[in-house]
C-alpha positions in Angstrom: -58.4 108.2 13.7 -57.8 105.0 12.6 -54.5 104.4 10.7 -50.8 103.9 11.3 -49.2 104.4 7.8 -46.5 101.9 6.7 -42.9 103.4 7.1 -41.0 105.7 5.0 -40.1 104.9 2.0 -42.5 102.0 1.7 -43.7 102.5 -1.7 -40.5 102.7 -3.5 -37.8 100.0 -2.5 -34.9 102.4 -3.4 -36.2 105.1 -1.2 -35.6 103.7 2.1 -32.0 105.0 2.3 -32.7 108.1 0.6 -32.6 111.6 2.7 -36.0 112.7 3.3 -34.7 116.1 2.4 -33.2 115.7 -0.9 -31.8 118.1 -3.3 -33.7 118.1 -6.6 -32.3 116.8 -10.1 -31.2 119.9 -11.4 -27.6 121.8 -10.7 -27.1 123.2 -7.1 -28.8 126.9 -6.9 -27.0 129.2 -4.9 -28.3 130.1 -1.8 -26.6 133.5 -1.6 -27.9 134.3 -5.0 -31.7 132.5 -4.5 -32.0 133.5 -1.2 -32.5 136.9 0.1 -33.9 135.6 4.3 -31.5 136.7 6.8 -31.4 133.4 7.8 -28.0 131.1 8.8 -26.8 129.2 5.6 -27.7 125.9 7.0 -31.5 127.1 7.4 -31.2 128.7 3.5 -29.5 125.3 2.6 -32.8 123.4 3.9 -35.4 125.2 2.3 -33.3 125.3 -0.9 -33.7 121.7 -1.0 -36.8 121.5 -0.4 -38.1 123.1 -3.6 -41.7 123.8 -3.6 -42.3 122.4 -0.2 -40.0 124.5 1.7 -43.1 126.2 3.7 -43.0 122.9 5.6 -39.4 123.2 6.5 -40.0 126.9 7.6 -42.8 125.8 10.3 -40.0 123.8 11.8 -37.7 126.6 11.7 -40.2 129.0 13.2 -41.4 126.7 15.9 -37.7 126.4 17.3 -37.0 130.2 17.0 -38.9 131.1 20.1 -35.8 129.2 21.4 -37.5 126.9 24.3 -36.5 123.1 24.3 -38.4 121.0 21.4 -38.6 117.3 21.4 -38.8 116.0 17.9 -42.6 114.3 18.3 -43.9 118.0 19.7 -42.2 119.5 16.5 -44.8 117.2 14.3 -47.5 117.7 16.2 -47.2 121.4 16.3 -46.2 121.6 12.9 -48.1 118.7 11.0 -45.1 117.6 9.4 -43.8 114.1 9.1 -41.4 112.9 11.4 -38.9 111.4 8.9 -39.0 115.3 7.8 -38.5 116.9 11.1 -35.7 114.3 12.0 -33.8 115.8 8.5 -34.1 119.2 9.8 -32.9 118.4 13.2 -30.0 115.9 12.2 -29.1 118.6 9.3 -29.3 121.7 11.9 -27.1 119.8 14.1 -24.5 118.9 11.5 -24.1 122.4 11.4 -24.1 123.2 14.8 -27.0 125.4 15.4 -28.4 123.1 18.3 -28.4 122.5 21.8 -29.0 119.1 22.9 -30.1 117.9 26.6 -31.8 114.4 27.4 -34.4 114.0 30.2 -36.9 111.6 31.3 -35.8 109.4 28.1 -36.5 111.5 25.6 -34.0 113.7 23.5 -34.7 117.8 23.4 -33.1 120.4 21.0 -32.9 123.9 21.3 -31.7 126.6 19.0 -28.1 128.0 19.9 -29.2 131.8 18.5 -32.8 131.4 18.3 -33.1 135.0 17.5 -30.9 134.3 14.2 -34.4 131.9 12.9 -37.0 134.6 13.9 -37.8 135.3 9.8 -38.6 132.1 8.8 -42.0 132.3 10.1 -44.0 132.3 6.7 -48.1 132.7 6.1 -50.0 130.1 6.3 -53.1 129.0 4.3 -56.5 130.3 6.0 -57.9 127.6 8.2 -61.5 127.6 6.1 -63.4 126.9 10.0 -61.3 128.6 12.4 -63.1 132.1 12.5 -66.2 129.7 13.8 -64.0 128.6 16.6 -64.7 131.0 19.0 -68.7 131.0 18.7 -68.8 127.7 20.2 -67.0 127.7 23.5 -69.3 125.3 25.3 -69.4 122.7 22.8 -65.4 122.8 22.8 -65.4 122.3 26.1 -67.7 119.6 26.0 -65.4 117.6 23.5 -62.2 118.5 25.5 -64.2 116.9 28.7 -65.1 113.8 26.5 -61.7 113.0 24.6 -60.3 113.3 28.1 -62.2 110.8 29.7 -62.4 108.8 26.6 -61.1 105.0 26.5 -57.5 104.2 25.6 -56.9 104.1 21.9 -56.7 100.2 20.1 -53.7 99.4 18.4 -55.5 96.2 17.5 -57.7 98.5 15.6 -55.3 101.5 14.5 -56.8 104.2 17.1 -54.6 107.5 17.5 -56.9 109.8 18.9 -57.6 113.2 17.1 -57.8 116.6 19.4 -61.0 117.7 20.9 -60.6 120.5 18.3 -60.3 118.6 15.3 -63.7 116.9 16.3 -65.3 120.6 16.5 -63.6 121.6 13.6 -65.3 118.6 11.7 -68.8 119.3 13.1 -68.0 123.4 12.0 -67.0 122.4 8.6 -69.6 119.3 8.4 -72.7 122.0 9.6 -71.4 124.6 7.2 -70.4 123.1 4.1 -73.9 121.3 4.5 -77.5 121.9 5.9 -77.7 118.5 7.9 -81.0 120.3 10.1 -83.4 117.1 9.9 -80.6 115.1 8.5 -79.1 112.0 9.2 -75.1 111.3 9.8 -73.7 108.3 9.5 -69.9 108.3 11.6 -68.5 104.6 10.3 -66.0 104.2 13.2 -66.3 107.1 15.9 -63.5 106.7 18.2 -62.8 110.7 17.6 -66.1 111.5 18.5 -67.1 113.8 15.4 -71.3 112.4 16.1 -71.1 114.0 19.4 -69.2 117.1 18.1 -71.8 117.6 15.2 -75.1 117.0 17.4 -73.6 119.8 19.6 -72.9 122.2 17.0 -76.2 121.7 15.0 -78.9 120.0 17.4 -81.6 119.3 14.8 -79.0 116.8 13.2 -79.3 113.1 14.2 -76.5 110.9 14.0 -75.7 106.8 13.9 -72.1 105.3 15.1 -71.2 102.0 14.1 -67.8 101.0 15.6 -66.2 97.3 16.6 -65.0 98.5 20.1 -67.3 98.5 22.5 -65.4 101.0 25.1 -66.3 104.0 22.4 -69.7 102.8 21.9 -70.3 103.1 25.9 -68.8 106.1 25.9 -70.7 108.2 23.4 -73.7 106.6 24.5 -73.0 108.3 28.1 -72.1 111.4 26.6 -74.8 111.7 24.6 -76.9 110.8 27.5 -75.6 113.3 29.8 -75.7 116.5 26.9 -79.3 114.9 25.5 -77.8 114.5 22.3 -79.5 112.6 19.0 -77.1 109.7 18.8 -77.5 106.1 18.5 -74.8 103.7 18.4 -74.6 100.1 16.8 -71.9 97.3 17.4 -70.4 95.8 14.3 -67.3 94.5 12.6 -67.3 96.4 9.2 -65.4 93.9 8.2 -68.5 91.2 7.5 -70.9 94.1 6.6 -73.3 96.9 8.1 -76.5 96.3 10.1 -78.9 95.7 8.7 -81.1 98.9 10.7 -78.3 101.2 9.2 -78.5 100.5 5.6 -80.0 103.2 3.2 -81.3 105.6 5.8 -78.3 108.2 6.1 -77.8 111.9 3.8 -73.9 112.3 4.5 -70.8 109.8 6.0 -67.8 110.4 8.2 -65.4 108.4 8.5 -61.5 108.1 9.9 -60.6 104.6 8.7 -57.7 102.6 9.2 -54.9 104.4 6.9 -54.1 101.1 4.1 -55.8 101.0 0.8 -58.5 98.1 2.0 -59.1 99.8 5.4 -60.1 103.0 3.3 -62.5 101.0 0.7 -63.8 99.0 3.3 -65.3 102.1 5.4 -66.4 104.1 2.4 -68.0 101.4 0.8 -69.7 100.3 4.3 -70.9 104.6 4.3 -72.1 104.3 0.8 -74.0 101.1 1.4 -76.1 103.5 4.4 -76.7 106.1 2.4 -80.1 107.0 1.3 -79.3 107.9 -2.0 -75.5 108.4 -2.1 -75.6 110.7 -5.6 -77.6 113.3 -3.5 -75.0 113.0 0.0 -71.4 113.3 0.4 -68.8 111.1 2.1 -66.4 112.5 4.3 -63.2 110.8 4.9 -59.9 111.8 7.1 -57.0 110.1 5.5 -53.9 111.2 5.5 -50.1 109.9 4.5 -46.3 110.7 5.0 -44.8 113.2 1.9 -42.7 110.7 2.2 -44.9 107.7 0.9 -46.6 109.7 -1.7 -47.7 106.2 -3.9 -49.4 105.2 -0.4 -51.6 107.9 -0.9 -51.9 107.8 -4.6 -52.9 103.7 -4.0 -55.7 105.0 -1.8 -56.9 107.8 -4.0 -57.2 105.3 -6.8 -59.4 102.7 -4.8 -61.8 106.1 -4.1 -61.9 106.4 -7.8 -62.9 103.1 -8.6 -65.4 103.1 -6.2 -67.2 105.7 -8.4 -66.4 108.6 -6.2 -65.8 112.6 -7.4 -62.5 113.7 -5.0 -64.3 117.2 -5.4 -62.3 118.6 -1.9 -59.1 118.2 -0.1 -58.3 120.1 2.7 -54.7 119.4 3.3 -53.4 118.3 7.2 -57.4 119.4 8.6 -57.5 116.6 10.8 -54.7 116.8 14.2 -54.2 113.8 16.3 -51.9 113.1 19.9 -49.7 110.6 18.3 -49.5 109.2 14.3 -46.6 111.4 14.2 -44.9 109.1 11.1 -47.2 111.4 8.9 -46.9 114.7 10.9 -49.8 114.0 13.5 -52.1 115.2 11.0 -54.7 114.0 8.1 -55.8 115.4 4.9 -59.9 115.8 5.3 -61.3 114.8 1.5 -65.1 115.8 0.4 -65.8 112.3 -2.0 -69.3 112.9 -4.2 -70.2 109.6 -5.3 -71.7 109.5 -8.9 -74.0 106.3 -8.6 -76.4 104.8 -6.4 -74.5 101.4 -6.1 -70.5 100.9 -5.4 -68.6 98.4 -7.4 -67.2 95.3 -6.5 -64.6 94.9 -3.8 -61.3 95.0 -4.9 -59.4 94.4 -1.9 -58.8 91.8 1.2 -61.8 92.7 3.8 -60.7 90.7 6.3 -57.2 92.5 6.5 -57.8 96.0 6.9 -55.5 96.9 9.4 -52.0 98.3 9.4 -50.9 96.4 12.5 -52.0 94.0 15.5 -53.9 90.3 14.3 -55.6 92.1 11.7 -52.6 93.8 9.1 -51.6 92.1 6.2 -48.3 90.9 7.8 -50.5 89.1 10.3 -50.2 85.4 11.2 -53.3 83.6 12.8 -56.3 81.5 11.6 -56.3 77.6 11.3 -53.6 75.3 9.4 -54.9 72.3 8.4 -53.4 70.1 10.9 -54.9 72.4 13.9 -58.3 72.6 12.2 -58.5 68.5 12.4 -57.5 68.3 16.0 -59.9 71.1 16.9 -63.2 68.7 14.6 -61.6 65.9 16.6 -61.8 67.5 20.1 -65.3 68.6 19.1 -66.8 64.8 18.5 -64.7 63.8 21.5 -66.6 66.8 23.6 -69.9 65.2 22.1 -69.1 61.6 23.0 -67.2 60.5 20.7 -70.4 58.7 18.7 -71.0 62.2 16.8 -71.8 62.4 13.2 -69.5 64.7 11.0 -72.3 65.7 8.9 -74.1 67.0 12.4 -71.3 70.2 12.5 -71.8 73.0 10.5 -68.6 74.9 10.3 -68.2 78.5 10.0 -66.1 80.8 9.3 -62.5 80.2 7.3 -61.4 76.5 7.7 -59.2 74.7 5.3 -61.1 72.7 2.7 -59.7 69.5 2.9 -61.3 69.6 6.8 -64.4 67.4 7.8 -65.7 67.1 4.4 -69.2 66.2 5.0 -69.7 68.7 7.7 -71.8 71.8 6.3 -70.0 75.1 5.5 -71.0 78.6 6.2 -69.5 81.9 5.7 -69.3 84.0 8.9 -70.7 87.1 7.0 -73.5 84.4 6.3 -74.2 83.3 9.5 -74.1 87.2 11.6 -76.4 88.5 8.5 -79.6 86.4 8.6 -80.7 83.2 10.2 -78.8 80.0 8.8 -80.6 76.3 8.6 -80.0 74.7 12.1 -77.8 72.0 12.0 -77.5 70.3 16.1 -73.9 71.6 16.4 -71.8 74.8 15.0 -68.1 75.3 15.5 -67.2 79.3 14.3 -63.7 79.8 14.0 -62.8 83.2 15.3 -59.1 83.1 15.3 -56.9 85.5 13.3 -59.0 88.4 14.8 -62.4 87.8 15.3 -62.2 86.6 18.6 -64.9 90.1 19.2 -67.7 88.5 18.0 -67.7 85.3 20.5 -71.4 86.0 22.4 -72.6 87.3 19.5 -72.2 84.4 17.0 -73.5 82.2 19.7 -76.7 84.6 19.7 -76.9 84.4 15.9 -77.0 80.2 16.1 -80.3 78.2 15.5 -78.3 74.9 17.2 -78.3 73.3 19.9 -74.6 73.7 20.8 -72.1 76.2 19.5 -68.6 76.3 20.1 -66.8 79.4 19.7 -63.0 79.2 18.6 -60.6 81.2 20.3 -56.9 82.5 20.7 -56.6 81.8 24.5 -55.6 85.3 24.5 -58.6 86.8 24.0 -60.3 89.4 26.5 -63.5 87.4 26.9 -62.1 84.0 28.1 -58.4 85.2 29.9 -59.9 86.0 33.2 -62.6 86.1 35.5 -64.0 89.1 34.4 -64.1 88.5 30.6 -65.9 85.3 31.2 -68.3 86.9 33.3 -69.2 89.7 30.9 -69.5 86.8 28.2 -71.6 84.7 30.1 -74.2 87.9 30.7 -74.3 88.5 26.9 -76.2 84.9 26.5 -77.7 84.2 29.1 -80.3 82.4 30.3 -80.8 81.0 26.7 -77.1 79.3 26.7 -74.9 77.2 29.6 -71.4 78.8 29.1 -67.8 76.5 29.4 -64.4 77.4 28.6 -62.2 74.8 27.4 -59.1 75.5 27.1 -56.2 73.7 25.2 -59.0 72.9 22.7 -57.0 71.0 19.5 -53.5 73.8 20.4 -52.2 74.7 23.4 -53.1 78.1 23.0 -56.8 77.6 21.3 -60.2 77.6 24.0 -63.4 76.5 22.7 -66.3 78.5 23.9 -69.1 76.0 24.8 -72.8 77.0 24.5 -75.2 75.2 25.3 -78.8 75.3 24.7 -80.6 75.5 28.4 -84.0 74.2 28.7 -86.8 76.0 28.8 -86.3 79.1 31.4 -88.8 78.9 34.9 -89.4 82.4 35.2 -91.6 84.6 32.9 -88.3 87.4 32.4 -85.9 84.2 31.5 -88.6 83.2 29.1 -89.1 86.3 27.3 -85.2 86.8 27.2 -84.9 83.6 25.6 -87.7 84.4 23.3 -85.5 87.5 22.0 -82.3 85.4 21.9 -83.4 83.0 19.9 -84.7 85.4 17.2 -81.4 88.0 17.3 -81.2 88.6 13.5 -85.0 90.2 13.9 -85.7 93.5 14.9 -85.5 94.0 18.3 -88.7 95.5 19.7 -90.9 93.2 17.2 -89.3 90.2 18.9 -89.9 92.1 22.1 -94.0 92.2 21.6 -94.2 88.8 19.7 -92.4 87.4 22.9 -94.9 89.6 25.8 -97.5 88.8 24.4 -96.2 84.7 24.6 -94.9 85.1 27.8 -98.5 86.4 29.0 -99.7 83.8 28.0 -97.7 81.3 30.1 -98.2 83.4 33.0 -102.0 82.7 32.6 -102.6 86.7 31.6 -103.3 86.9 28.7 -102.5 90.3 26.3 -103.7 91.3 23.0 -101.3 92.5 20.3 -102.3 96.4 20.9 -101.8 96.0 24.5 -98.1 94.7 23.5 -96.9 96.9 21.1 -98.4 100.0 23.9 -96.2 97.9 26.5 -92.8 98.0 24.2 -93.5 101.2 23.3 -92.9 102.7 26.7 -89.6 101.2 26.8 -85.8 103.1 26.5 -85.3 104.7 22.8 -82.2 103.0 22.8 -83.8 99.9 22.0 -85.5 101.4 18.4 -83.7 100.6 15.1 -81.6 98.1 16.7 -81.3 93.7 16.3 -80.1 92.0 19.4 -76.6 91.3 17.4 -76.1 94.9 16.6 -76.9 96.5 19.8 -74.1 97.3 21.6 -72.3 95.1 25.2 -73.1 98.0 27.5 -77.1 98.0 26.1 -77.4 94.2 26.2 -76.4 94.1 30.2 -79.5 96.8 30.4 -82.3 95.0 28.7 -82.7 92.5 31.2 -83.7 95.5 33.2 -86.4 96.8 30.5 -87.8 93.1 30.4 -88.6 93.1 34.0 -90.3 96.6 33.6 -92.7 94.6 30.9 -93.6 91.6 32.9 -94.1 94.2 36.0 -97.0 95.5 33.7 -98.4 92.7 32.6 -98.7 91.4 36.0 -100.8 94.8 36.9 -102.9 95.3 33.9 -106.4 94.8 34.7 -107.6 91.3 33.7 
């Protein structure tokens, strides 16, 4: 899951002092007369007032009837109601004294006083439409429980709250069922649930694709999927400046659990409708899900699927369960979207602010003023020697406009999406949340020297080990530096610099790749053997490379250097030594 909704009463700026349980417009209705449950009066009182949606006020009831202590957050999570909801019931239960309080360990537990008093509010509940499947698939459950366990620790940064193991399975169950995806492509935009492993378990003949920013869950379903043999490639990229390019108009049905604003949710769908084959004949998946008590939240996010062309033609209410999110009952609404048209309109929303929280949310500060972005130009010619031309610089990214006029300018969606005219020096700005993409818009430069802006925060220039990990992304092509206190005390410039031409025939062909990142990634390999063969006096014909390249990990098809993900890139220096090993014992 990806999405921390805003808090209650956000959408209406008289409700944030109004009772989450609150008694309708019309005249009082007597709860003797109304009520026929043998239940205490402050129980009847609460449902009373809760109108239609008293089935949610009843779970709550039920679940404390079996009279063991309850902490408020293991209330939402067992019941899928939001938390300003439970906290009513509670506060209102207590008013009335019908609780037992105790406090341990920091946190606050209630008990029913008569728990026996409760035991008829327990109510039906609507058929789960997967849950009979359940049982059938034992192993793969157990699978997912092994692999959300030893997952990585959920992002803030990027509005991770982890769904259940069962919610993955339940996903695959409903995904395999409601569609025949045997020979079929799955596109999961953002996986940190898991649901491409859960589906490849449940139907092996389905292939899936992940495309996800963090680089921990990419690892980790690649070593999953690994260690099951399961059809899954993965992909690094920031959504936010577009899809790769190897994932565009190659998948039958999307999944995604995007961040939980309006933008997060358009940005996600559109990036799943822009991979789709032919998006009229797929579906797109989407867990989404809101507080009752932020109902124009949800109504804002339904609208942006509408405009985007999209038929809302299911919603299965509180499918998706999660350990934590418990603002809107630890729980998502799973919606079928059937888009009508081949092509999405325009945006209508802020890309580059997607989040709900962390650098990336609305609220966020970060970026470049104008005075900072002078001083960091400034520190650049001084780097350079101080003779520098302005009009050498290209700068990308966002930088104020009145900044280094004659340098050139170039978008950072630009510049990551195809090649860019080679100017002898960039500067990308990757404050206010982009700090990510550091060895990969190095990788994506044609000059001669790139420096990579910074908070001095980041992972990848903080310590030791993020500038190691950094460094291995580029070499041997670039000479890494880390300056910090680069125009603000709390700004480092990442300095690349081009290297000379490498000595030994694996530097050489890694270079070769490098340099040409935006191209796919095992052409570059055979135009670069059959260079590097060439150098070593050993000549090789293009059959002979393309045979070579061929025998190398699968991992490697479908992929550009600047989508392939961290964990891959630290491998491939491997697979280029396995190419010159065969070069150098091919018969002449």
């Amino acid at each position: 899951m990806a999405g921390h909704p805003t808090s209650p009463g956000a959408d209406d700026p008289g409700a944030a002092h109004a009772h989450p349980i609150a008694s309708t417009s019309r005249a009082p209705v007597s709860v003797t007369s109304e009520r026929s449950d043998p239940l205490p009066k402050a129980a009847l009182r609460l449902l009373v007032e809760q109108g239609v949606d008293a089935p949610r006020v009843r779970r709550i009831l039920a679940l404390l009837s079996d009279g063991r202590w309850w902490g408020a957050n293991d209330l939402v999570r067992a019941s899928g109601v939001a938390h300003a909801v439970v906290a009513a019931a509670l506060r209102a239960l207590d008013e009335a004294e019908e609780l037992d309080t105790e406090t341990g360990d920091g946190q606050r537990r209630v008990r029913l006083v008569h728990p026996a008093d409760f035991r008829s509010a327990a109510a039906d509940d609507l058929a789960d439409p997967v849950a009979h499947l359940v049982p059938r698939y034992a192993r793969a459950g157990a699978v997912l429980a092994r692999a959300v366990a030893e997952g990585p620790a959920s992002d803030p940064d990027l509005d991770h709250v982890a769904a259940t193991a069962e919610t993955a399975l339940r996903r695959a169950l409903f995904l395999c069922t409601r569609f025949d995806l045997r020979d079929r492509v799955l596109l999961c935009v953002g996986d940190h649930d898991l649901t491409a492993l859960a589906v490849t378990l449940v139907c092996p003949r389905a292939r899936a694709e992940v495309v996800d920013v963090d680089e921990r869950v990419l690892a980790h379903i690649d070593a999953v999927a690994e260690r099951e043999e399961l059809p899954v490639r993965t992909h690094f990229a920031d959504l936010r400046l577009g899809l790769p390019s190897p994932l565009r108009g190659g998948a039958d049905v999307v999944f995604t659990d995007p961040p939980y604003t309006p933008d997060g949710v358009e940005l996600f769908v559109r990036r799943g409708l822009e991979g789709m084959a032919d998006p009229r004949r797929g579906r797109v998946l989407v867990a989404y899900g809101a507080s009752e008590t932020t109902p124009r939240l949800a109504a804002a996010t339904q609208t942006r699927m509408v405009r985007l062309d999209l038929l809302l033609e299911a919603v299965w209410p509180d499918f998706n369960r999660y350990q934590g999110a418990e603002s809107i009952g630890a729980a998502s609404d799973l919606y079928v979207l059937r888009p009508l048209s081949r092509t999405a309109p325009a945006p209508s929303g802020d890309a580059a602010r997607v989040y709900s929280q962390g650098v990336n949310a609305k609220e966020a500060r970060g970026g470049l003023d104008a005075e900072r972005a002078e001083a960091v130009v400034g520190a650049v010619l001084d780097d350079l020697g101080g003779a520098a031309d302005p009009r050498a610089l290209t700068l990308v990214g966002a930088w104020p406009k009145d900044v280094a006029a004659e340098a050139g300018r170039v978008r950072l969606s630009t510049w990551m999406g195809a090649p860019t005219s080679a100017t002898e020096h960039a500067v990308v700005n990757l404050t206010a949340g982009w700090e990510r993409l550091g060895a990969r818009a190095a990788l994506a430069a044609a000059s001669d020297t790139v420096y990579a802006l910074v908070p001095s925060a980041a992972a990848a220039v903080r310590d030791e080990a993020g500038q190691r990990a950094l460094r291995a992304m580029v070499e041997p092509r670039f000479e890494v530096r880390f300056l910090r206190g680069f125009g603000a005390p709390n700004l480092t410039a990442v300095r690349f610099t081009r290297r000379t031409r490498a000595g030994s025939a694996v530097d050489r062909l890694m270079v070769h790749v490098q340099e040409r990142a935006h191209g796919m990634l095992r052409a570059t390999l055979r135009g670069g053997l059959t260079e590097v063969a060439a150098w070593m006096g050993r000549p090789i014909n293009k059959r002979t490379s393309r045979h070579a390249v061929a025998t190398t990990p699968a991992w490697l098809s479908g992929h550009t250097l600047l989508d392939l993900p961290g964990h891959r890139l630290g491998e491939l220096r491997g697979v280029m030594e396995g190419l010159i090993e065969r070069v150098e014992h091919a018969e002449g």
